[in-house]
C-alpha positions in Angstrom: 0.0 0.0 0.0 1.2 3.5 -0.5 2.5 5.3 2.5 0.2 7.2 4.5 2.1 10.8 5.3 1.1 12.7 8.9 -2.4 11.2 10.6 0.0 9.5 13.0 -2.5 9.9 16.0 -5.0 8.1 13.9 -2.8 5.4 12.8 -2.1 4.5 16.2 -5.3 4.9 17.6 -6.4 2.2 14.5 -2.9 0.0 15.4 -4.2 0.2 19.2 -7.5 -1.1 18.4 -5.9 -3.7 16.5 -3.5 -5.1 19.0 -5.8 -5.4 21.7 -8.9 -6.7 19.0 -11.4 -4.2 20.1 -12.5 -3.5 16.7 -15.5 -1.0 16.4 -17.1 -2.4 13.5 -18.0 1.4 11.7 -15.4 4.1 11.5 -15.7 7.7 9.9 -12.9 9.2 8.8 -13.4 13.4 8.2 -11.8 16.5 6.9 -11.0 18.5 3.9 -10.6 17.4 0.6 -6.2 15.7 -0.1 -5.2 14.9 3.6 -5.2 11.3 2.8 -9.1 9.7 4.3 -9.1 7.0 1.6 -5.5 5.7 2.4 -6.6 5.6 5.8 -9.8 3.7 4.9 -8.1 1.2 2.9 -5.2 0.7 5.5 -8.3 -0.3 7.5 -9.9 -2.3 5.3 -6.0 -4.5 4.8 -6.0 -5.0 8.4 -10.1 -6.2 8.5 -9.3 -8.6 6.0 -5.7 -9.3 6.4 -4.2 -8.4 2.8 -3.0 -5.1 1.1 -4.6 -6.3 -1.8 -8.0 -4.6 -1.1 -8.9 -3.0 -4.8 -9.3 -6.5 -5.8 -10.2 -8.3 -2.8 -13.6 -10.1 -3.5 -14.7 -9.3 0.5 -13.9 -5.6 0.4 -16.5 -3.7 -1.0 -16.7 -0.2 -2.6 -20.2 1.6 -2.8 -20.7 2.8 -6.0 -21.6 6.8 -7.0 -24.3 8.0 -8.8 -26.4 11.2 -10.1 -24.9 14.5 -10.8 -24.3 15.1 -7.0 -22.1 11.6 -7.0 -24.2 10.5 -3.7 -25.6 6.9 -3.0 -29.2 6.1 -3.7 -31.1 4.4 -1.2 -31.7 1.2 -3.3 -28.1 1.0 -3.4 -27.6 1.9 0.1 -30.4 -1.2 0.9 -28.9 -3.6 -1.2 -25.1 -3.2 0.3 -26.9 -3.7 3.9 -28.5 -6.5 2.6 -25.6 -8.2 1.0 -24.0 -7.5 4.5 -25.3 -10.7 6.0 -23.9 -12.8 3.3 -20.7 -14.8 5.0 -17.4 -13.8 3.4 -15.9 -15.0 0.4 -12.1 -15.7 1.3 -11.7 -13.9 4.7 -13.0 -13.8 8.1 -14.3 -10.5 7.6 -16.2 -8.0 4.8 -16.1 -4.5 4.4 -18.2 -1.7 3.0 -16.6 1.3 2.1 -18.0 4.8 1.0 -15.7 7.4 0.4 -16.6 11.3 -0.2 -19.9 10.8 1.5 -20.7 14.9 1.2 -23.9 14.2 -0.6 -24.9 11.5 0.4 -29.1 12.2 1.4 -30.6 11.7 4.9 -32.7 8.8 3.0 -29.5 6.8 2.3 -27.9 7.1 5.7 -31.5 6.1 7.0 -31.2 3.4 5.0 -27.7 2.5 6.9 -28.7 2.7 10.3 -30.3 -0.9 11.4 -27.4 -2.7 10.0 -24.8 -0.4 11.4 -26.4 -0.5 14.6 -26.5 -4.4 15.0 -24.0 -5.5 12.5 -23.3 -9.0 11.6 -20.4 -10.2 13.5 -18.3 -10.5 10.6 -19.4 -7.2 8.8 -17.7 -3.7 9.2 -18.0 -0.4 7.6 -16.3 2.8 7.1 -17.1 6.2 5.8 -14.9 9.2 4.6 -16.6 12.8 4.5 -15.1 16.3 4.1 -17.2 17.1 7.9 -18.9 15.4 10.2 -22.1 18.3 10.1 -22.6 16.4 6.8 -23.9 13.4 8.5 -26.9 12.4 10.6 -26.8 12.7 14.2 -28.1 9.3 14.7 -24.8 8.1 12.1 -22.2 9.6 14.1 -23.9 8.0 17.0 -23.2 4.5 15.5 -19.3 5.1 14.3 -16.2 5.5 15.8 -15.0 9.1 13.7 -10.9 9.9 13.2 -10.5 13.5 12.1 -7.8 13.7 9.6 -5.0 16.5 9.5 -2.7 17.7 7.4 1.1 17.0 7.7 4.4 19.2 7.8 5.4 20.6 4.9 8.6 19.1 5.4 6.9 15.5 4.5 4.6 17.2 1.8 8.1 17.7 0.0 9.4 14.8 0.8 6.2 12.8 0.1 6.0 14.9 -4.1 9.7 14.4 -4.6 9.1 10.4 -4.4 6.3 10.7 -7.1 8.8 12.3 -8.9 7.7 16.2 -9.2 10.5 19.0 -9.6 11.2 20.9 -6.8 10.0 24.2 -8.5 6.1 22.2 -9.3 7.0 21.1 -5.3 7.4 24.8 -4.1 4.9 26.2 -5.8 2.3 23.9 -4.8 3.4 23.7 -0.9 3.0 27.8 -1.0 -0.7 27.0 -2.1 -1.7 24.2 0.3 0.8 23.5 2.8 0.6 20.1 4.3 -2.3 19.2 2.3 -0.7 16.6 -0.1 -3.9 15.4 -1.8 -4.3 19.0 -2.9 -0.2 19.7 -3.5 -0.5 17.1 -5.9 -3.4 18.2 -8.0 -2.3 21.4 -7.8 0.7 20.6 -9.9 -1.0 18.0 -12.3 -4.3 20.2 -12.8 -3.6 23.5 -14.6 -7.4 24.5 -14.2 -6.5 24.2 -10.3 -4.0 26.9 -11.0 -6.2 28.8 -12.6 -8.9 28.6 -9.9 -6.2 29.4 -7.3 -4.8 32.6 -8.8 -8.2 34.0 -9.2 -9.3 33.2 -5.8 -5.9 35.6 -5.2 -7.6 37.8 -7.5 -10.2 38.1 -5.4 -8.8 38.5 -2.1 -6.2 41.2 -3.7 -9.9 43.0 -4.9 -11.5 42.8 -1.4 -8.5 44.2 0.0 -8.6 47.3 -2.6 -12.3 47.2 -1.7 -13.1 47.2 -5.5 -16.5 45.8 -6.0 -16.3 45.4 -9.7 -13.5 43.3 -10.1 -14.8 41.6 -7.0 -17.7 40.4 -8.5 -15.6 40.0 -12.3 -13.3 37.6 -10.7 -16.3 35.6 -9.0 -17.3 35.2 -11.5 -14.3 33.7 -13.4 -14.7 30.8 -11.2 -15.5 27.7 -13.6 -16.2 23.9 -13.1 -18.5 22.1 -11.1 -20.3 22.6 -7.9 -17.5 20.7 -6.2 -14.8 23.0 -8.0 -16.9 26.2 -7.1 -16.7 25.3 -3.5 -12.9 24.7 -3.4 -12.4 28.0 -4.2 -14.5 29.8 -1.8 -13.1 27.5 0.8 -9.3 28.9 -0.3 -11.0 32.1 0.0 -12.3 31.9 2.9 -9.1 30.3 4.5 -8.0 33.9 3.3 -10.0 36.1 5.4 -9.4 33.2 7.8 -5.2 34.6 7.9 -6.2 38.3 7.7 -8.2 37.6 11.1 -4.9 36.4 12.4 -2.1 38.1 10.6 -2.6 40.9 13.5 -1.7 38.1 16.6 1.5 36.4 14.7 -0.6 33.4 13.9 -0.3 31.0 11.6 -1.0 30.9 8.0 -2.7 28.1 6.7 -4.0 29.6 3.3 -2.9 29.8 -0.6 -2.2 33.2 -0.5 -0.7 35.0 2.8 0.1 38.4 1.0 -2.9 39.1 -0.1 -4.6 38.6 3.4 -1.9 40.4 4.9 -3.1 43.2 2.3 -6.6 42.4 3.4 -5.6 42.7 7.6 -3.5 46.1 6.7 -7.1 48.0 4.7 -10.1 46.0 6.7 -11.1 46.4 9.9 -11.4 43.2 11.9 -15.6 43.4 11.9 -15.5 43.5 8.6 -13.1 40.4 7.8 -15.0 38.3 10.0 -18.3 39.0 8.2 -16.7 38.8 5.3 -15.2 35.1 6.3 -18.8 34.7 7.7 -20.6 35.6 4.6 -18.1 32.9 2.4 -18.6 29.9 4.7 -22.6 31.0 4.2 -22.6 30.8 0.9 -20.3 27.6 0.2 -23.5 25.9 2.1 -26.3 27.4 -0.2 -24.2 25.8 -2.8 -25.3 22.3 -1.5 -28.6 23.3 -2.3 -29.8 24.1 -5.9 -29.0 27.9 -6.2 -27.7 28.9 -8.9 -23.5 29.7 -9.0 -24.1 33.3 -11.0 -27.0 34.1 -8.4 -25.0 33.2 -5.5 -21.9 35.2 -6.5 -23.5 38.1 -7.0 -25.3 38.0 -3.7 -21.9 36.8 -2.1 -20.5 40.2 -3.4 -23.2 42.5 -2.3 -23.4 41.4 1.2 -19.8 41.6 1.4 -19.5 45.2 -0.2 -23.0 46.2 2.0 -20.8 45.9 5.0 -19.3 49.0 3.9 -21.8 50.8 4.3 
C-alpha cells in the first residue's frame, strides 16, 4: 500500500484497536478534501481482512456513486446492507466502504442505520466525509469518527519528490496548500486548479482594494462544477481566515498570505470576519440548488453592503 504521510494519531489509535482486537465495526474518517481519508480507509480495510490487496479483494467492497451530486441512492444503500449478511468470500471478515460521503441524502444514511447499529459479527463499515455536520446525528452515534490532519510541509516535499515532481512544481504547490498533499499534488497535475487558485488571489487582492467590480468579475471567473466552485470559496475563505490572524502572529494556513496580509492592513477586523462569515454561508447554499451566477453576485453584495 502506498504510505500514509502525517495522521500518526489516527494510525495509532487504528494499530491500538488492533493489537488489543477491540474493533468497532464502523469508522468515519473526516476532513478536507487531499489529507489522505481513503488511504486511511483502505489501511483499515488490509488490516479487517488481512491483505494489502484490497482494490481487488472479493470481501472488500466499494459503494458505487451516482447522479450529478455523485451521492448513493437508497436502493443501493439497501442492497449493500442487505448483501452484508452474506458470509465472506475468502476472509474472516467484509467491508463496505463509502468514500466522499458529502452528498450523500438523509434517506441513504437512513437506509444505513439498522445494519450499522446491530451489525453482523463478521461485517464492518467505514465512511470518509469532508465534515462530520454532513452526516446524521443518529450516524455519528453508531461510528467511531478519526479526524484527519494535514502534515508538515517538510513531509509534503518529501512525500511529491518520491512521485517524482520538480522541486520548483513542489514549491509552488506547498505555498498553495501547505501540508495538504492530496491538494499539493493536484495542484501541480491540474492547470485548471492553478487557474482557480490565482483567481481566488484575484479576489482577495480586490476585497483588499475594496473594489467591487472586479470583485464580482473575478467571482465570477470561477468555472467547473459545484465541487470546484466550493474549493475555491473555501481557499478564499481560509484567506480572510489569515487576515483575522495576521494581527496576533498566527499561523498561516491559506494559498495566499500576502494578499490577506493586504486584506488585515485596509479591513477592519468586523469586517473580515463577516466577510469570512458571509463565504462559509454561501459555500452551504451551494449544496442546495442555487444557482453559482446568483450566489456570486449575492456573495459580493453582502460583502461590499458591510461597507456601508
Amino acid at each position: 500500500m502506498e504510505k500514509i504521510y502525517g495522521n500518526e494519531d489516527i494510525l495509532s489509535s487504528l494499530d491500538a484497536m488492533f493489537s488489543s482486537e477491540r474493533i468497532p465495526h464502523s469508522f468515519l474518517i473526516f476532513g478536507e478534501k487531499g489529507l489522505g481519508k481513503k488511504k486511511i480507509a483502505d489501511y483499515i480495510a488490509s488490516k479487517l481482512v488481512e491483505s494489502e490487496r484490497i482494490h481487488a479483494h472479493p470481501d472488500v467492497i466499494y459503494a458505487e456513486h451516482e447522479g450529478k451530486l455523485q451521492g448513493f441512492k437508497a436502493d443501493h444503500v439497501r442492497h449493500l446492507m442487505a448483501d452484508a449478511f452474506i458470509t465472506p468470500n475468502d476472509a474472516e471478515k467484509k467491508v463496505y466502504i463509502f468514500t466522499d460521503c458529502d452528498n450523500m441524502s438523509s434517506v441513504s444514511q437512513n437506509a444505513l442505520l439498522k445494519v450499522i447499529e446491530e451489525p453482523p459479527r463478521f461485517a464492518y463499515f467505514i465512511f470518509t466525509v469532508s465534515s462530520k455536520d454532513l452526516m446524521l446525528s443518529t450516524i455519528l452515534s453508531r461510528v467511531v469518527s478519526f479526524g484527519a490532519t494535514e502534515c508538515t510541509e517538510e513531509d509534503t516535499i518529501k512525500a511529491l519528490t518520491e512521485k517524482g515532481f520538480s522541486e520548483e512544481e513542489i514549491s509552488l504547490a506547498v505555498s498553495a496548500f501547505h501540508g495538504n498533499i492530496g491538494k499539493c499534488e493536484s495542484y501541480i497535475a491540474d492547470e485548471k486548479i492553478r487557474e482557480r487558485i490565482e483567481t481566488v488571489k484575484n479576489i482577495a487582492d480586490s476585497i483588499a482594494e475594496w473594489n467591487e467590480y472586479n470583485t464580482l468579475k473575478f467571482l465570477s471567473a470561477i468555472e467547473g462544477e459545484r465541487v470546484d466552485i466550493k474549493e475555491s470559496l473555501y481557499a478564499l475563505a481560509k484567506i480572510m481566515r489569515d487576515a483575522s490572524v495576521s494581527r496576533f502572529g498566527g499561523k498561516y494556513i491559506s494559498c495566499y498570505p500576502e494578499g490577506a496580509k493586504k486584506i488585515s492592513a485596509k479591513v477592519s477586523s468586523k469586517k473580515i470576519e463577516g466577510i469570512y462569515h458571509i463565504i462559509t454561508e454561501s459555500i452551504k447554499k451551494l449544496d442546495t440548488n442555487v444557482s453559482a451566477t446568483i450566489e456570486f453576485a449575492s456573495l459580493c453584495g453582502q460583502i461590499y453592503n458591510l461597507y456601508l
